[in-house]
Structures are given as structure tokens and as C-alpha cells.
C-alpha positions as CSV (number, residue, x, y, z in Angstrom):
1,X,10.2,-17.0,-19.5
2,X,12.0,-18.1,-16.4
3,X,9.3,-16.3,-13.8
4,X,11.4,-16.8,-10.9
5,X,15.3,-16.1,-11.1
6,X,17.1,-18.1,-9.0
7,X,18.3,-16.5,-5.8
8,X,21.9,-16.4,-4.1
9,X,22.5,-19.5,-1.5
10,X,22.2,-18.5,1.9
11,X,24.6,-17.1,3.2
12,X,26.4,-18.7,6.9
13,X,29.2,-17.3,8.9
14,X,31.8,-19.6,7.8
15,X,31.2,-22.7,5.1
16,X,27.9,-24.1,3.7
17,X,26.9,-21.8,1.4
18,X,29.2,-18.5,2.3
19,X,29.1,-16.1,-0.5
20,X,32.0,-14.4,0.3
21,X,34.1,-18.2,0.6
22,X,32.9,-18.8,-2.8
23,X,35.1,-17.4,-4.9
24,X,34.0,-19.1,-7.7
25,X,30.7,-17.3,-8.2
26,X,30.1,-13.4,-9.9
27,X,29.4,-11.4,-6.8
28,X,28.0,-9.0,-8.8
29,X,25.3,-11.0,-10.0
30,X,24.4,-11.6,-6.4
31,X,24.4,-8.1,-5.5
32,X,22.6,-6.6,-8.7
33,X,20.8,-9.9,-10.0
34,X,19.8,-9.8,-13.8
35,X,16.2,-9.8,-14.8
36,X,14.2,-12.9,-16.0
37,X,14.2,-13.0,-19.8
38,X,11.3,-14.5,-22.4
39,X,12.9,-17.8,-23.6
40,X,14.2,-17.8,-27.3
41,X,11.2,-20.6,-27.9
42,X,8.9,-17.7,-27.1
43,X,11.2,-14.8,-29.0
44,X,11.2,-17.1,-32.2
45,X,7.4,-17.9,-32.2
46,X,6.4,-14.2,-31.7
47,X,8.7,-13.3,-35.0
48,X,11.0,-11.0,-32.8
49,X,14.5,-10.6,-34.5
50,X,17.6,-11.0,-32.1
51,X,18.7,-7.5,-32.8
52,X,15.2,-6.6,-31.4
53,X,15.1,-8.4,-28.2
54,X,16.3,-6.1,-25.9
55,X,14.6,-3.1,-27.1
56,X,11.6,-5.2,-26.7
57,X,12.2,-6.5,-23.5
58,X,12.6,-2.8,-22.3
59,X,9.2,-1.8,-23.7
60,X,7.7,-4.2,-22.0
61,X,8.7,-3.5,-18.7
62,X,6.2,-0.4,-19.0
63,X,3.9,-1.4,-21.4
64,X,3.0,-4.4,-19.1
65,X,2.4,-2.0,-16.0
66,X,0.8,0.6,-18.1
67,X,-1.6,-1.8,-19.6
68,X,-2.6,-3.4,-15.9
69,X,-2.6,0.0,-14.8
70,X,-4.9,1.2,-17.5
71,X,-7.6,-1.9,-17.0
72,X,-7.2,-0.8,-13.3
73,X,-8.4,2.6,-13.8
74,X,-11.0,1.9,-16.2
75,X,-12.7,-0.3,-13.1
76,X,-12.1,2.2,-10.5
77,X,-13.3,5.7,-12.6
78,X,-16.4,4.0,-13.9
79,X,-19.9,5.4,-13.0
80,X,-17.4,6.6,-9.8
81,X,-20.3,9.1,-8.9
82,X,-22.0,6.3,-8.2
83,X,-23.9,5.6,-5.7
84,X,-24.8,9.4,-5.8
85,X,-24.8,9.6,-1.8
86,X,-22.8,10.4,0.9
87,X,-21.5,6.9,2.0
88,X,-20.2,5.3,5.1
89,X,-17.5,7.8,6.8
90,X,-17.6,10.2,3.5
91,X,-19.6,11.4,5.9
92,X,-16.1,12.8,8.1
93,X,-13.7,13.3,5.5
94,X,-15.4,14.2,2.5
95,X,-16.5,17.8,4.7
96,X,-13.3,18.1,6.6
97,X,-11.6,17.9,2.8
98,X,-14.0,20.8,1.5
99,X,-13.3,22.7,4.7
100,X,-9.2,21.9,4.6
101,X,-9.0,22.8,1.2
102,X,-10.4,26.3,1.5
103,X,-9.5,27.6,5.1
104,X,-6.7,25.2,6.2
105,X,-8.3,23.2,9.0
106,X,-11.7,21.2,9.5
107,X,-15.2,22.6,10.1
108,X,-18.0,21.7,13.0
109,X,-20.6,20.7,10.2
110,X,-24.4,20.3,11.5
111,X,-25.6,16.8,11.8
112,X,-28.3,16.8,8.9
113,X,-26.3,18.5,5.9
114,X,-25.6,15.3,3.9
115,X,-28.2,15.8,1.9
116,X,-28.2,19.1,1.2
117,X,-24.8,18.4,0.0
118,X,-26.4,15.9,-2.4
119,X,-28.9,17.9,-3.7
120,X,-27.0,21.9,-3.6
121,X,-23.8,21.4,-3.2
122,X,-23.1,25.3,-4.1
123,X,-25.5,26.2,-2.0
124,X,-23.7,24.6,1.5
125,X,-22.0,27.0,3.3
126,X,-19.0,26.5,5.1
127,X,-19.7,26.5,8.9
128,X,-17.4,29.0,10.7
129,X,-17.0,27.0,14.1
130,X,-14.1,24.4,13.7
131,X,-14.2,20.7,13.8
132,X,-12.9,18.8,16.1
133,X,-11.3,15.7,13.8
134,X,-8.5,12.7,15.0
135,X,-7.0,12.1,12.2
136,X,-3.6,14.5,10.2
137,X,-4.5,16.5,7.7
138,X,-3.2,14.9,4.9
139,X,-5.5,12.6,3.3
140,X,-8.2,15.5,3.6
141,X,-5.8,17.6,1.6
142,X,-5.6,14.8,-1.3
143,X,-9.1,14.5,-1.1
144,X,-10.0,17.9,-1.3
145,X,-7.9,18.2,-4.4
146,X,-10.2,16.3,-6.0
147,X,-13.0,18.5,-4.9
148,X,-11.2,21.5,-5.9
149,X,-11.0,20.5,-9.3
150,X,-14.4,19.0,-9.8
151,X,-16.5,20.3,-7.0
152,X,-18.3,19.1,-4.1
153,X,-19.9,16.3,-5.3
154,X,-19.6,12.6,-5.2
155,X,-17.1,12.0,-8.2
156,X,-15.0,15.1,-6.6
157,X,-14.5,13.7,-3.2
158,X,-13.5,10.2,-4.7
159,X,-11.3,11.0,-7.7
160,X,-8.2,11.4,-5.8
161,X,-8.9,7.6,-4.2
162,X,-9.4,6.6,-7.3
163,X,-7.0,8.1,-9.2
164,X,-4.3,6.9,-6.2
165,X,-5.8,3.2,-6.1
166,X,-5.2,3.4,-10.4
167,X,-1.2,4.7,-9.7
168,X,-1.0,1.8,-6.5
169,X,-1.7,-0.8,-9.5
170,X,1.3,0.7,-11.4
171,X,3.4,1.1,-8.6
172,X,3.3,-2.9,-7.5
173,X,3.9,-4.3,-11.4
174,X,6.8,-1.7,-10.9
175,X,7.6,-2.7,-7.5
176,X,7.0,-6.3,-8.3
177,X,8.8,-6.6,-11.1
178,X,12.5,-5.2,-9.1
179,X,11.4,-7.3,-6.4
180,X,11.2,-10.3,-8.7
181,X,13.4,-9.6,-11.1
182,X,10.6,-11.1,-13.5
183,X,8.1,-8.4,-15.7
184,X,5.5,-10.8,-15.5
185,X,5.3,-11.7,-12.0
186,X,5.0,-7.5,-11.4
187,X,2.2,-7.3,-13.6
188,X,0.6,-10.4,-12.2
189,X,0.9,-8.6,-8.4
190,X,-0.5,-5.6,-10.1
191,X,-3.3,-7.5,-11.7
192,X,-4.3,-9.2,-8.6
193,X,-4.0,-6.1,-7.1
194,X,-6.9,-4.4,-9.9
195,X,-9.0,-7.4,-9.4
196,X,-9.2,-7.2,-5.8
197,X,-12.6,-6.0,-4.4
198,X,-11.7,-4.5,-0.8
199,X,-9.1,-2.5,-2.6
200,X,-11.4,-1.5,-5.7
201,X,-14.1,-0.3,-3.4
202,X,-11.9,1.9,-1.1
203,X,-10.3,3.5,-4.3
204,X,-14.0,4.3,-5.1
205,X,-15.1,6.0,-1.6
206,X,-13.1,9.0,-0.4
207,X,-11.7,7.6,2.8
208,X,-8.1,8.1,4.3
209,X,-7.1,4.6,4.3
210,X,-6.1,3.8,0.6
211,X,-4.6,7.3,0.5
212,X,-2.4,5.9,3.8
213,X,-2.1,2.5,1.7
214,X,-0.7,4.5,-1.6
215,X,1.9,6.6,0.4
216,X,3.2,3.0,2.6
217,X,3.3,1.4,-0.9
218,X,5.5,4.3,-2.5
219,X,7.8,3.9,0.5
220,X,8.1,0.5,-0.1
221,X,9.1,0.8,-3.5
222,X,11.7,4.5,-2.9
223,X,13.7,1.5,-0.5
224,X,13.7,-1.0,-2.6
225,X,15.1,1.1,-5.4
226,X,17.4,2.7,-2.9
227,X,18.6,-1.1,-1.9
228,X,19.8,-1.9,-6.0
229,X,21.4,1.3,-6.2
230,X,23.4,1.1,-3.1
231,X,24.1,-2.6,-4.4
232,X,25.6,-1.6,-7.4
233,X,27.6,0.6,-6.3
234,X,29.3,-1.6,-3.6
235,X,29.3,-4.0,-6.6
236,X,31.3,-1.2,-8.5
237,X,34.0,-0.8,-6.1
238,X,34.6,-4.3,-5.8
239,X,38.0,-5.9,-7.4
240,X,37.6,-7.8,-10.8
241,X,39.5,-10.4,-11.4
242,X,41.4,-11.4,-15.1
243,X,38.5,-13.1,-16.3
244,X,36.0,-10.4,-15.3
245,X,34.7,-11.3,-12.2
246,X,33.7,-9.3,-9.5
247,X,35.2,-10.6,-6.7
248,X,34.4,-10.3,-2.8
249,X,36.7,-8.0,-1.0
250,X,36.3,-7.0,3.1
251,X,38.1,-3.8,2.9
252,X,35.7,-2.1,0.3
253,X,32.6,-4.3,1.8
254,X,33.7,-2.8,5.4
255,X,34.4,0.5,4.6
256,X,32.5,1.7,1.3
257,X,30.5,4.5,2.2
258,X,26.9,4.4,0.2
259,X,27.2,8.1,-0.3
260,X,24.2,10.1,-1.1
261,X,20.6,7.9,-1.4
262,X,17.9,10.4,-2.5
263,X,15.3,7.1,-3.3
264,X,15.7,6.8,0.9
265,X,15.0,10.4,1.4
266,X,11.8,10.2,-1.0
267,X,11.1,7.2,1.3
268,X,11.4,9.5,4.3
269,X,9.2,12.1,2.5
270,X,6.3,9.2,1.7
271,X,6.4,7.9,5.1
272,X,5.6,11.1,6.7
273,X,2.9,11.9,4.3
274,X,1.2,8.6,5.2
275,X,1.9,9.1,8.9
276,X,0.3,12.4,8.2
277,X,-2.8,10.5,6.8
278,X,-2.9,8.3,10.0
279,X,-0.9,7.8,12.6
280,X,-0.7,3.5,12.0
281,X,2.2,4.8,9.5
282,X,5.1,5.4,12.4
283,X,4.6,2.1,12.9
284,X,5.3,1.4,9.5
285,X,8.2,4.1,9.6
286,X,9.7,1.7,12.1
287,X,9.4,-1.2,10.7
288,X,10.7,0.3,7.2
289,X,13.6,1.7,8.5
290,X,14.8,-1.2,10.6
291,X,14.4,-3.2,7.1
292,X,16.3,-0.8,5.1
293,X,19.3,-1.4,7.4
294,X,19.3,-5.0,7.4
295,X,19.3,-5.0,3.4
296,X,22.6,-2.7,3.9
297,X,23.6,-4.9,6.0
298,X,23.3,-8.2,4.1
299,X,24.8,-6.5,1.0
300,X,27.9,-5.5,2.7
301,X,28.0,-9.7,3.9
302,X,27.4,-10.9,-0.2
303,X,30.7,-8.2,-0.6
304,X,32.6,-10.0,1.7
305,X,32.6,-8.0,4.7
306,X,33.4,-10.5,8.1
307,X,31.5,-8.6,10.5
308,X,28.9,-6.3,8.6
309,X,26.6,-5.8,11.0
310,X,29.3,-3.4,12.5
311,X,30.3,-2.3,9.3
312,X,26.2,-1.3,8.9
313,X,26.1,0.5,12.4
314,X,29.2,2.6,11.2
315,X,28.6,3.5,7.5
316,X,24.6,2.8,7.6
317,X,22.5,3.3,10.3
318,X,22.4,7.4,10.9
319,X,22.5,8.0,7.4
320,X,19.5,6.1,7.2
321,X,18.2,7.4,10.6
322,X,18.3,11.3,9.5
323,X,17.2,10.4,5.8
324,X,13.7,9.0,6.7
325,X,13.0,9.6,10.4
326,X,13.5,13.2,10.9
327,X,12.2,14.0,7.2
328,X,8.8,11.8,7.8
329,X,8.0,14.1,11.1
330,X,9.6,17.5,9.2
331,X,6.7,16.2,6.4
332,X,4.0,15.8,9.2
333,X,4.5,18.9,10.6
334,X,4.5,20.9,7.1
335,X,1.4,19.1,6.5
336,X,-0.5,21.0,9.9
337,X,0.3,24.1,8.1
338,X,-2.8,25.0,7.5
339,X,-4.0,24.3,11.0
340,X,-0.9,26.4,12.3
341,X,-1.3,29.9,9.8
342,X,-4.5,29.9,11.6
343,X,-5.6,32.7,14.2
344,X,-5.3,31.8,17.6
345,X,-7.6,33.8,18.9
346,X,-10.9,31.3,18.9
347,X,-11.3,32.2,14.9
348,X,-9.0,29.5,13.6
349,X,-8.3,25.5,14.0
350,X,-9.7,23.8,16.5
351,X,-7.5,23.7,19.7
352,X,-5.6,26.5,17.6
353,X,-5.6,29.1,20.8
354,X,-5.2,26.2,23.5
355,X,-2.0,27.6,24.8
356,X,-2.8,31.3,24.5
357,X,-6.1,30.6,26.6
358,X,-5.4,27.4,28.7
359,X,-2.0,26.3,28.8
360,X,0.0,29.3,31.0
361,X,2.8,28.3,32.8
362,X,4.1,24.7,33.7
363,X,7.5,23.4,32.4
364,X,6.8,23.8,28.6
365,X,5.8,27.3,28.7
366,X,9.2,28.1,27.0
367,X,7.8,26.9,23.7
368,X,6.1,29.1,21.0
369,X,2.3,28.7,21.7
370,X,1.7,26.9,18.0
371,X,3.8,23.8,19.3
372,X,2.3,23.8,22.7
373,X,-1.3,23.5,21.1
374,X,-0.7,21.2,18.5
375,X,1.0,18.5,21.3
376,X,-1.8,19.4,23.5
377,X,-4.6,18.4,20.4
378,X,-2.0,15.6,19.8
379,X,-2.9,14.2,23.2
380,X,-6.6,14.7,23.3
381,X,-6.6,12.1,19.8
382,X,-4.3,9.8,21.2
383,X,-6.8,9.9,24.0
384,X,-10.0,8.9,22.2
385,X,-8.6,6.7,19.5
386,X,-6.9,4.8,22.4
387,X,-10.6,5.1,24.9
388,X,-12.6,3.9,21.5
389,X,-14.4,0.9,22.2
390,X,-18.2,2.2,21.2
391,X,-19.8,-0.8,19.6
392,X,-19.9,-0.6,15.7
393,X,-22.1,-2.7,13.9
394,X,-19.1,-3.8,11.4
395,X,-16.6,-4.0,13.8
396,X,-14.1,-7.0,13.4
397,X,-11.1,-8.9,15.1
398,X,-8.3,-8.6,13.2
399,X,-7.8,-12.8,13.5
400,X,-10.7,-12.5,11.3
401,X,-9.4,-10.1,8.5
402,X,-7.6,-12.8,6.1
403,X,-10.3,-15.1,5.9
404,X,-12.9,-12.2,5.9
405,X,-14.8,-12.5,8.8
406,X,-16.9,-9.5,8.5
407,X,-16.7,-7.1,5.5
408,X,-18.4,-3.2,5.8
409,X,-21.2,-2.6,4.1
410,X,-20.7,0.8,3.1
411,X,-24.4,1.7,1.6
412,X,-27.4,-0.2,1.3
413,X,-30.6,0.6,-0.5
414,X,-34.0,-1.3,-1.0
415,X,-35.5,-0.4,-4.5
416,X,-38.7,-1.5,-5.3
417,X,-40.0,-3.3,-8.6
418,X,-39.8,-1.1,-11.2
419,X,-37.8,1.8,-9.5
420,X,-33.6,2.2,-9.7
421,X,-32.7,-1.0,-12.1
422,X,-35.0,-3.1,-10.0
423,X,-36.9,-5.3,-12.9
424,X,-40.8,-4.9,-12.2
425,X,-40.9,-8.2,-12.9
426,X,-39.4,-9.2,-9.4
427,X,-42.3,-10.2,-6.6
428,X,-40.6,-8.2,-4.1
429,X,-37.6,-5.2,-3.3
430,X,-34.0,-5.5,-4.8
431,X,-30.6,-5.1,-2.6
432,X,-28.3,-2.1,-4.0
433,X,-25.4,-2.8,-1.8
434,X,-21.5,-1.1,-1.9
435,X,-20.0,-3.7,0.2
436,X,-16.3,-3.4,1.2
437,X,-15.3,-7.1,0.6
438,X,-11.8,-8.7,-0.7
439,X,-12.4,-10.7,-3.5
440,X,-12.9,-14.1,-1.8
441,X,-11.0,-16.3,-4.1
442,X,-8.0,-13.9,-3.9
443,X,-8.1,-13.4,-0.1
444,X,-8.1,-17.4,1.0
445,X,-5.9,-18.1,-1.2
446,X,-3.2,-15.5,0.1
447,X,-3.3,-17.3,3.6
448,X,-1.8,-20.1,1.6
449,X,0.7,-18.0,0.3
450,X,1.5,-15.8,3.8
451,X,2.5,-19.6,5.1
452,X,4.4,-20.0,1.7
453,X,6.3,-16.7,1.9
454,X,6.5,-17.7,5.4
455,X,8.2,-20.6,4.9
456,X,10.6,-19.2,1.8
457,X,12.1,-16.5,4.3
458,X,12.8,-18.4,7.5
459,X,14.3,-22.1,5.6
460,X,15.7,-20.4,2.2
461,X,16.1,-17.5,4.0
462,X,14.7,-15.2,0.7
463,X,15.0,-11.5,1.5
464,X,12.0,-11.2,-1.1
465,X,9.8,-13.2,1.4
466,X,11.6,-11.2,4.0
467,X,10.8,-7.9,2.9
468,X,7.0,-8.8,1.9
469,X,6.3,-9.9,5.4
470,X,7.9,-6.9,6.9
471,X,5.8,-4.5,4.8
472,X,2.9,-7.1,5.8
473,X,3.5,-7.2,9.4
474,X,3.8,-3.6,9.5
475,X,0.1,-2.7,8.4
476,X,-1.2,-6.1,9.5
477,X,0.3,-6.8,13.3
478,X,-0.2,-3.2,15.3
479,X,-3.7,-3.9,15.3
480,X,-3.2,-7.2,17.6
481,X,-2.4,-4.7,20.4
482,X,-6.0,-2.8,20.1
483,X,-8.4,-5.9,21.1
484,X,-11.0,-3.9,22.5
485,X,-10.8,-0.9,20.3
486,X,-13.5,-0.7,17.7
487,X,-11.6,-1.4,14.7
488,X,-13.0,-2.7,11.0
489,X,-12.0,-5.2,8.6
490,X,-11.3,-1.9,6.0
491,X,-7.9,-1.3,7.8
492,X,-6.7,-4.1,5.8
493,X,-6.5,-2.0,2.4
494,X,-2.9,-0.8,3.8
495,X,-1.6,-4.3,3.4
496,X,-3.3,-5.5,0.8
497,X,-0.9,-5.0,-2.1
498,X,1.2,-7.2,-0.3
499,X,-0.9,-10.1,0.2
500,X,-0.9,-10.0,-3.7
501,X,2.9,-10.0,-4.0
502,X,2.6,-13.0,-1.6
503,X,0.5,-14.8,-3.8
504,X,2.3,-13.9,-7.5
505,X,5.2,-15.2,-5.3
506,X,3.6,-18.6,-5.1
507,X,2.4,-19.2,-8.3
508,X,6.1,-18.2,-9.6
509,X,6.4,-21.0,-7.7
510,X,4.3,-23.3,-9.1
511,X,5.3,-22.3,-12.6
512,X,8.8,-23.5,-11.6
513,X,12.1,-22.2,-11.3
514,X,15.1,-22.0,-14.4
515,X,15.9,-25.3,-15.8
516,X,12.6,-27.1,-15.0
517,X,11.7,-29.8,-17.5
518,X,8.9,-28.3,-20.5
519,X,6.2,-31.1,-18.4
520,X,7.1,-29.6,-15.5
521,X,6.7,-26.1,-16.6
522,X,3.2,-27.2,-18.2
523,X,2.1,-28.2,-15.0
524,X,2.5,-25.7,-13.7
525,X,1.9,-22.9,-16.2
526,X,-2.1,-24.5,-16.3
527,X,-2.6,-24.8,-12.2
528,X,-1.6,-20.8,-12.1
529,X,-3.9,-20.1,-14.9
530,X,-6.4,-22.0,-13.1
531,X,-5.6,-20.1,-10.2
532,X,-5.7,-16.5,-11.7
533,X,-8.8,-16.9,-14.2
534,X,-11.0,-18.3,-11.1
535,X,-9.8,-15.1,-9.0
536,X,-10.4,-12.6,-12.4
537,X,-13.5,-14.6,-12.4
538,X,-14.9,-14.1,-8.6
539,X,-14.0,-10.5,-8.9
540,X,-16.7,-10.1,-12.0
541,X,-19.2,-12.1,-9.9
542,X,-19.3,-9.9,-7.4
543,X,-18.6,-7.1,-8.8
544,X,-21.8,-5.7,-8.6
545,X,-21.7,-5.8,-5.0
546,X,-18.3,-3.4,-4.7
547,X,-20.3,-0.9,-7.2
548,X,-23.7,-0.4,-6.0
549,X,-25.7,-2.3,-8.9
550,X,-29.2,-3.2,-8.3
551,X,-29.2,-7.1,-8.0
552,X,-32.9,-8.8,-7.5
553,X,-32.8,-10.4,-4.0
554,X,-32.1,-13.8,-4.7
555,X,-28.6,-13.1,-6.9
556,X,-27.6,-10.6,-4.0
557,X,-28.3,-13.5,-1.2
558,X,-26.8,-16.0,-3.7
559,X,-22.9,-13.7,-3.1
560,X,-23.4,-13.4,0.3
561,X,-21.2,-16.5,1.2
562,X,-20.9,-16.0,4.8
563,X,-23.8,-15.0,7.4
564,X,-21.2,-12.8,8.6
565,X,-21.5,-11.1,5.5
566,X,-24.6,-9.6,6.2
């Protein structure tokens, strides 16, 4: 299998390398490149008949992901009512969810109702005062879904996370695989991905951060759906020569209009739910759109096109404007909707009857009183999230995220001998820990392969290293700006999936490109085996530390690598 098709040279202005001077090249195979296919070695050993092949190969493009997938969910749905306790901030957003779900806004909740929860959950009322909450409504919506369905318990709060952190695995051996252009290298991202502890821990605890992490990923993969389609059908328009070549041409590559990109739109649509979930997703709005434009751009340069930057501010850039930004804030402001169909006369959302009460007069007044309240509880977040700098126990720099600096221990418990899986055989108390950790093996070696992509995008200049770092530096980078704000490692979920493309990019590399000698491939074929088992590996040895298993003291010491880690 050739696990890393070879790309199009770069491309230059004039000479060295310009696609559009070579003539002698398909350009349709650099605008719409073919897939990687198994090699006929590999075709005759498995027994597959020729006529076969291609059926096959199409099977396998979603049995590969649905298998991953199916491994991933099997990890992330097991014992997930487990630990049976309200952990870390469950204690925000699994309440706010319950209240969202069944009067459209969040509740005041008194301080000591967690464990009434656990013990009655039908016998909690919900409080009739509102809540004041700095986060959008929509990952408490998803969340609550889960509770409607299967009640207010521990496994109802956190099956949406899972069940999103299961589909997130399927998306990226999807989104890999286009990306690629190589089925195994998708389902390797997407295995790295189900192996990965920081992500399996946050699909098992019902906070908004992997539900902000599954609508950036789904985004991700709407553009780069919408960047083939648009492809081909610049390819299509293109002049073919006698011998059935698709030749450059700057008229069409100047002038084509993309016409009508519903993958953008659904982009558009994903990006406002996620900024709906937190607000960290206009940034990545920003950085999406700006990277959408560019790929328009470079395809309308492979066409032929002298000057297609111009050509992309002409035929491109408000299309793609109106298509994601003014959809993603239409999206966020459906999703207060609950929060606005709420009385305004002290009975309904927090803030809900601001204007009516406080906000008389001034320059807005013109407004309807809905809009003027919700921008006024839109300021009063922005204010504390902005003013946060309370000191947090877990807190973290983001310098130290990659090399995980210091991981969030989301619940902690203390059996004694005999009691909760604690062997009475043990001298003294266990550690029951659910500790929101990467998987160590996978995490250090991604730095490696951040440098690598790194490297591939600004001397090869690869536009799949390119767009990797941009959906990267998008959840990774904002946080720079927020060095005293009390932030935590868990952030990092968002960018996660990622960090594993990054690293299936490498060992494509290391497996070596078409036309590498059988040694070579060898070589390489046993160091990214290597690689992956020891990372598969590391994931089972702490797995009991993302779950909440009862370890006697000495194993749970023995995985705390770090002191940090404590």
C-alpha cells in the first residue's frame, strides 16, 4: 500500500516547479489527487480477484473507520456510569443541562445538592431562581439530551460526550483518509485518536469541551470536502487535450465561478454550534474561514490562473464570507432560544428582564429589549472570563500542555483494604483516581511530529501540513494571550485530533513514499509498528487511571511519571 501519495511540486510564480508551465503533467490529478491503493503483492496474497478490487477497496474505506470507530466506543461506553459521582465541573453543566433541557435556560442550584442528585435523582427539584452561567447554551443542550433520554444520573449526563467522542473517532479516519488520500493513514489518525487518554476521559465526563472539540472537528472535515468538490469542478471545466489530458487554462481558472458549496454552509452551521458551546470557537471560525480561501485560492493557481489571489477576492471570498460567518452567529443566536422565549419579567433567564428593568434610555434603546439583554449578559461573561485569575489547584501554562505539564485530576478516592476493589490484602488505602491525562507515549511523540508537519508545510510547502497546523493553531495558540487567566491543561481536547493527524503524518513518513525500495519500506513498516504498539500499549497501562479503577498504592505511584502529576 503506498501510505503516502505523492504530492504536486510546489508551485512558484514563474519556473521551478510552476504547475501551470508544466504542461506535461495531468492537472487534474493535481487538483483531485487519486487515493493510495493496496499493492497487487498484497491483493494477490489476500486471494482478492482483479474484478474484485475496487469493490473491495470501497468497502474498506468504511469498514476501516467503522471498525476504529466501533473499538472506540466500546472504551468510551464502558462502566461509563462509573465513578458513580458528580465529578470535577459535572458539577456546572451537568445541572445547567437538566435545567436547559426542561425550561430553556440555567437554574441557581444550592451549593450541597450533589449528592442528593446521586442518591434521588427524581426526587431533586428544579430550583425556580435562574443561574447565572458564562458559557452558550449549546453543549448544555447536547448534554441534556442525554439526560432526557436516560435520566439524571451519571451515565445520562455523559452519554452524549461519549457518544460524540465515539463519532469524533469516525469522523478523523474519515477526515484523514481525504486528507491523505491513504485509508490506512485515516484509520491510523482515528486509532490514535481512540487510544488517546485526555480525549477518552473527556468523552467519559459531561463537560463542554469535547462537545466544542466534536463540532471544530466536523467543520474541519464540511471544508475539506467542500475544497475536493470545488476542485473538481474547476478540474471539469478545464480544456482536455487529444490525448486526454486536462490541461491548465487562465480564462476558466480566473473566471469559474464555484457555484453553490452546501459542505461550506454545513461548515458555517458546525462553527456556530461550537462557538455556541464556547466562545474559543470564533477564533477558530477565523482561522477556518481564512483557510478555506487560501485552498480556493491555490486551486485556481494549479488551474492556471496568473494572478489567483485576485481571482479568489472576486469569485471567492464573500461567498465564503456569507456561507460560514453570518450562518455560525445566525446558529448562535437560535441556540439562546430558550433563554429568549423566556418571561422578562424576573420569572425567566437570568439577565432575561435586564433591559425592561435597567437598561432605559441611552443610544441602543431603539433595539427590542431581547437583544439589548442578551449583549448586556454578553458583556458581564466577557467580563469575568477575561477578570479570571482565582488560583486553581490544576491550573497550567499552556507552554506546558504538549509535554503534559500538569494533567486534572478529575476525582479522587481513598478506599480502604477490603472496601471498593481495594484487595484486603494491601497494608494500607488504595488510590481510585479519574485523571485527565494524554496518553504520554502519544503526546511526546506528537511534538516530534508538530516540528515534522512543521517543517513539511513551510520547505515542501504541503497544504496537508498546512491545513493541520491551522486547525492546530486555532484551538492551540488563543490561549498564549490569557497568561494570567486561570486556564487548565483540559482545553487541549479541542486540538487533540489534530496532534494525531500530525503524528499518522509522520509515520507515513517513515513507512516511505511510492517507489521506495521493499528494504526501505521494511524499515520502516517495523519502526511505525514499533511506534504505534508502544502508544496502544501506554494507553492500557494507564488505563485504569482515565477510568476510575481501584489500583493499590504502589501501581498508582508507579504511573504517576511526573511530580506534576500529582
Amino acid at each position: 500500500m503506498t501510505a503516502m501519495p505523492p504530492q504536486p511540486p510546489a508551485t512558484s510564480p514563474a519556473g521551478r516547479g510552476s504547475e501551470r508551465d508544466d504542461v506535461r503533467d495531468d492537472v487534474r490529478a493535481r487538483l483531485v489527487p487519486p487515493y493510495a491503493r493496496p499493492s497487487v503483492h498484497l491483493w494477490t496474497a489476500l486471494g482478492v480477484p482483479v474484478p474484485a478490487r475496487a469493490a473491495v477497496e470501497r468497502l474498506l474505506a468504511w469498514v476501516g473507520p467503522l471498525l476504529v470507530a466501533l473499538v472506540a466506543g466500546v472504551l468510551r461506553f464502558w462502566h461509563l456510569g462509573s465513578p458513580k459521582a458528580v465529578i470535577f465541573d459535572e458539577t456546572y453543566y451537568a445541572k445547567d443541562a437538566w435545567a436547559t433541557v426542561r425550561q430553556g435556560y440555567e437554574a441557581s442550584w444550592p451549593k450541597d445538592i450533589d449528592k442528593s442528585v446521586i442518591a434521588n435523582p427524581d426526587g431533586v427539584a428544579l430550583p425556580l431562581d435562574p443561574g447565572y452561567v458564562v458559557h452558550p447554551p449549546v453543549g448544555k443542550w447536547v448534554i441534556g439530551l442525554g439526560e432526557w433520554f436516560f435520566g439524571f444520573t451519571p451515565f445520562g449526563w455523559r452519554f452524549m460526550t461519549a457518544l460524540l467522542g465515539t463519532l469524533s473517532v469516525l469522523m478523523l479516519c474519515r477526515i484523514g483518509r481525504r486528507l491523505f488520500r491513504s485509508t490506512f493513514l485515516g484509520c491510523l489518525a482515528g486509532t490514535l485518536l481512540a487510544v488517546d487518554g485526555l480525549h477518552l476521559v473527556m468523552s467519559r465526563t459531561a463537560l463542554l469541551d469535547l462537545v466544542l472539540m466534536f463540532f471544530v472537528l466536523a467543520a474541519f472535515g464540511a471544508l475539506l470536502i467542500d475544497r475536493d468538490r470545488a476542485r473538481a469542478r474547476l478540474a471539469a471545466a478545464l480544456p482536455v487535450d487529444a490525448e486526454g489530458r486536462t490541461r491548465p487554462d487562465a480564462v476558466v481558472a480566473e473566471t469559474l465561478r464555484l457555484g453553490w458549496r452546501p459542505y461550506r454552509i454545513l461548515a458555517g452551521v458546525c462553527l456556530g454550534l461550537a462557538f455556541g458551546t464556547k466562545w474559543n470557537g470564533l477564533v477558530v471560525l477565523a482561522f477556518f474561514g481564512v483557510l478555506t480561501v487560501m485552498w480556493d485560492a491555490s486551486a485556481r493557481r494549479v488551474a492556471g490562473g496568473g494572478d489567483p489571489y485576485t481571482a479568489m477576492l472576486r469569485r471567492d471570498a464573500l461567498p465564503a464570507f456569507v456561507s460560514t460567518v453570518p450562518v455560525a452567529f445566525a446558529v448562535y443566536l437560535a441556540s439562546w432560544t430558550g433563554w429568549l422565549l423566556s418571561p422578562d419579567d424576573g420569572k425567566g433567564g437570568y439577565f432575561r428582564d435586564w433591559a425592561a428593568k435597567q437598561g432605559d434610555g441611552g443610544f441602543w434603546s431603539f433595539l427590542p429589549d431581547w437583544l439589548r439583554s442578551l449583549w448586556h449578559y454578553e458583556t458581564e461573561v466577557y467580563k469575568f472570563h477575561v477578570g479570571l485569575t482565582s488560583g486553581h489547584t490544576y491550573e497550567s501554562n499552556p507552554w506546558s500542555w504538549l509535554v503534559l505539564g500538569r494533567p486534572v485530576s478529575y476525582f479522587y478516592e481513598s478506599p480502604a483494604p477490603g472496601t471498593d476493589g481495594c484487595p484486603a490484602t494491601e497494608a494500607g488505602k488504595c488510590a481510585r483516581e479519574v485523571l485527565a491525562l494524554g496518553t504520554p507515549l502519544l503526546w511526546w511523540t506528537a511534538c516530534f511530529a508538530v516540528l515534522y508537519v512543521l517543517w513539511r508545510w513551510v520547505f515542501r510547502r504541503d497544504w496537508r501540513a498546512g491545513a493541520v497546523l491551522c486547525a492546530l493553531a486555532a484551538g492551540y495558540l488563543p490561549w498564549f494571550n490569557y497568561q494570567e487567566r486561570t486556564i487548565f491543561y483540559f482545553y487541549a481536547v479541542v486540538f487533540v485530533p489534530y496532534l494525531c493527524l500530525a503524528v499518522a503524518m509522520m509515520i507515513g513518513a517513515l513507512l516511505g513514499p511510492a517507489g521506495s525500495t521493499e528494504r526501505r519500506r521494511a524499515i520502516g513498516a517495523i519502526g511505525a509498528g514499533v511506534l504505534v504498539l508502544l502508544i496502544v500499549w501506554n494507553f492500557i497501562y494507564f488505563w485504569p487511571v482515565y477510568t476510575g479503577q481501584t489500583l493499590p498504592m504502589d501501581s498508582w505511584r508507579g504511573r504517576m511519571w511526573l511530580d506534576t502529576w500529582v
